[in-house]
N, C-alpha and C positions, 0 to 999 in steps of 0.2 A: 144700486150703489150709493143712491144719494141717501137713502131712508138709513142705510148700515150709517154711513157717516152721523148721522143727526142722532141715530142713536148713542152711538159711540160718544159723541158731544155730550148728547143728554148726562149718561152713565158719570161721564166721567165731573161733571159739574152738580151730580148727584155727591161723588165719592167725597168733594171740597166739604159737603155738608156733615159724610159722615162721618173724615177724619179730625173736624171741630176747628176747620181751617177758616171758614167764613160764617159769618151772621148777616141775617133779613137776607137783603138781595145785594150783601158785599161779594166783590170777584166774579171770577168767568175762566171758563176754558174753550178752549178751540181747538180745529182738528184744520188740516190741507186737503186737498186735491191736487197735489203739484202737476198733471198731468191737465187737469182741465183748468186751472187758477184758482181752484173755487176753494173760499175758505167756509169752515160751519162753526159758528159761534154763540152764546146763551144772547138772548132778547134781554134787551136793556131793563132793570130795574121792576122783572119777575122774580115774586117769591118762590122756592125752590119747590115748596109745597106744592103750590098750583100747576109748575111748570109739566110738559108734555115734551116728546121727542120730537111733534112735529110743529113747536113752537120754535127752535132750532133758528136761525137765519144764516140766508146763505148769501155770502157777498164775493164779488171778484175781487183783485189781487190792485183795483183799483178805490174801493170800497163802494161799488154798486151794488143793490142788492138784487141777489141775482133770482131768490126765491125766500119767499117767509111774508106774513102779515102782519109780523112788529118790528118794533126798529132793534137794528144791531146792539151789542153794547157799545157802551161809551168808549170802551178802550181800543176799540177795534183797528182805529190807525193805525195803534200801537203794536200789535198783532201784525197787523200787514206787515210793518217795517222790518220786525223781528223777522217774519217770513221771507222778505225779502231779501235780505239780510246775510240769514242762516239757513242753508241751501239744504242741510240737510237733516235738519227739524221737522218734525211732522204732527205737532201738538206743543199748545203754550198754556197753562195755566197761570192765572193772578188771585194772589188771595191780600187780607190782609191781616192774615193769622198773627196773633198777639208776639211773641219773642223776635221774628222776623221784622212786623215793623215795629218794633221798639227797635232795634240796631238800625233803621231806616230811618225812623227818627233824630235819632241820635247822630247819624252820618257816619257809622260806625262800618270797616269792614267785619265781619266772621273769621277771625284767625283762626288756623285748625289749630286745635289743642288738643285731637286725640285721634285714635285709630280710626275712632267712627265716623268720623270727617276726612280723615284721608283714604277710607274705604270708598266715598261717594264721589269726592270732589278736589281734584289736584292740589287745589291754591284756594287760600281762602278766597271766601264769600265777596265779591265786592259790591262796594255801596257806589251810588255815580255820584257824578259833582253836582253842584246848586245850579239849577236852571236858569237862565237870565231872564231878568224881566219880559224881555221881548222874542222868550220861546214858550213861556206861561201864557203871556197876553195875545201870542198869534196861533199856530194852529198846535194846541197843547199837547193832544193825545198825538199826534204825529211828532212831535217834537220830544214827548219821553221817549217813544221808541229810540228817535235819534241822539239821545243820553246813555240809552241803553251799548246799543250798539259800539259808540264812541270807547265805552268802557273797555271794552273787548277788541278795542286795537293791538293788544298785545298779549292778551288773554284767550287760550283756545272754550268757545263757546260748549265744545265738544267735550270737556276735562271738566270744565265747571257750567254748568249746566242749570244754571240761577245766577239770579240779582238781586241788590237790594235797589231800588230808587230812592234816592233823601228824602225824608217827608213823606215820603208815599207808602211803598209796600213792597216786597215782592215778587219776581216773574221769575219762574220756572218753563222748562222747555224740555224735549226729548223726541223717541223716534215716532210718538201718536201720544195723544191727550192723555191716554192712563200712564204713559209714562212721567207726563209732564207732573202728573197730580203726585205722583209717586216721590216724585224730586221734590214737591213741594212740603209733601210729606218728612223728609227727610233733614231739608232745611230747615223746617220750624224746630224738630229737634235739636239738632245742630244747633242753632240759636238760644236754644232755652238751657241745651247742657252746658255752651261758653259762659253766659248770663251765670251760673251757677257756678261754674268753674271758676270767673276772674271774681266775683265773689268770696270765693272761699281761698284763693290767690294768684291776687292781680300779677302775680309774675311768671305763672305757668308758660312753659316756652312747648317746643314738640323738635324733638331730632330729626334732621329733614334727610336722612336713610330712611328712617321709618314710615316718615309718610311717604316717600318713595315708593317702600317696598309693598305697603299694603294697599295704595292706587293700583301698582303695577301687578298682584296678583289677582286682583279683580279686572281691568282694564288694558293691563299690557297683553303684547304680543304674544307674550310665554304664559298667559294668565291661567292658574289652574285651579280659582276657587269654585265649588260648585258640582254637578254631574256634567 
């Protein structure tokens, strides 16, 4: 079970490379074990090139590492908290794919402006707030999670299924790793057709029937797009 997991990880921290979502050894994805705690994560600051399934690292829900020869990624706090968090997530991907963090940069949320955004994601994209000095200066990568999370006090995690962090990048989530990548897939577009859209007019609005009704035939109760 463990090897399916690391490969699953592997694959899916392959796919970041080959949707053009990461460079060198930017980003990571991850996968759960909710049954045993155990998370599988990419090893810190391996090229993708190099990388192997059974480079993988496996940490507990404490961040111990539970199995692997190199260290975790860096973000993997960050990960736990998500996991902890959102109970019924079973993969996190982080990139810092170009459109997505430029709106991250900028502190910008992702208004939906079109069908294809309210196909994937309720409510626009949201960005979190500015970190205080004394969540940057003490334990950082635990403390984005908990920016992350904050955002989504009134936001179903479930509906919209990414973030931006200010300054930072990025985090997608879903029901395993290829879903997360998927979402991340998704967002970067999403980002790059608003960029283009308030471009060509910063006043585009979207009839909020319609993003209703096209969330809800994908995702609602009565949802009938698809086989």
């Amino acid at each position: 079970m463990l090897n399916e997991l690391k490969e699953k990880v592997y694959r899916a921290n392959l796919d970041l490379v080959e949707y053009g979502l990461v460079l060198f050894t930017f980003g990571n994805a991850s996968c759960i074990d909710r049954e045993k705690g155990w998370i599988v994560i990419k090893p810190s600051g391996v090229d993708y090139g190099r990388m192997k399934p059974r480079d993988m690292v496996v940490v507990d829900l404490e961040g111990n590492v539970v199995e692997g020869r190199l260290k975790p990624s860096t973000d993997t706090p960050t990960h736990i908290e998500l996991y902890r968090a959102f109970p019924k997530i079973g993969g996190i991907a982080h990139t810092h794919s170009t459109y997505a963090t430029a709106w991250a940069q900028a502190g910008r949320n992702i208004p939906i402006l079109g069908t294809t955004h309210a196909d994937h994601f309720a409510q626009p994209i949201p960005c979190t707030a500015v970190m205080a000095p004394e969540e940057v200066e003490g334990d950082y990568e635990k403390q984005t999670g908990g920016v992350i999370i904050r955002t989504f006090n009134d936001i179903s995690y479930e509906h919209v299924p990414g973030v931006l962090v200010r300054n930072h990048g990025p985090f997608t989530w879903g029901k395993d790793p290829e879903d997360a990548v998927y979402n991340s897939v998704i967002l970067e577009e999403l980002a790059r057709m608003a960029c283009l859209t308030l471009a060509i007019n910063p006043e585009t609005t979207m009839n909020k029937a319609l993003i209703r009704r096209h969330y809800e035939r994908k995702h609602g109760k009565d949802a009938y797009y698809g086989q």
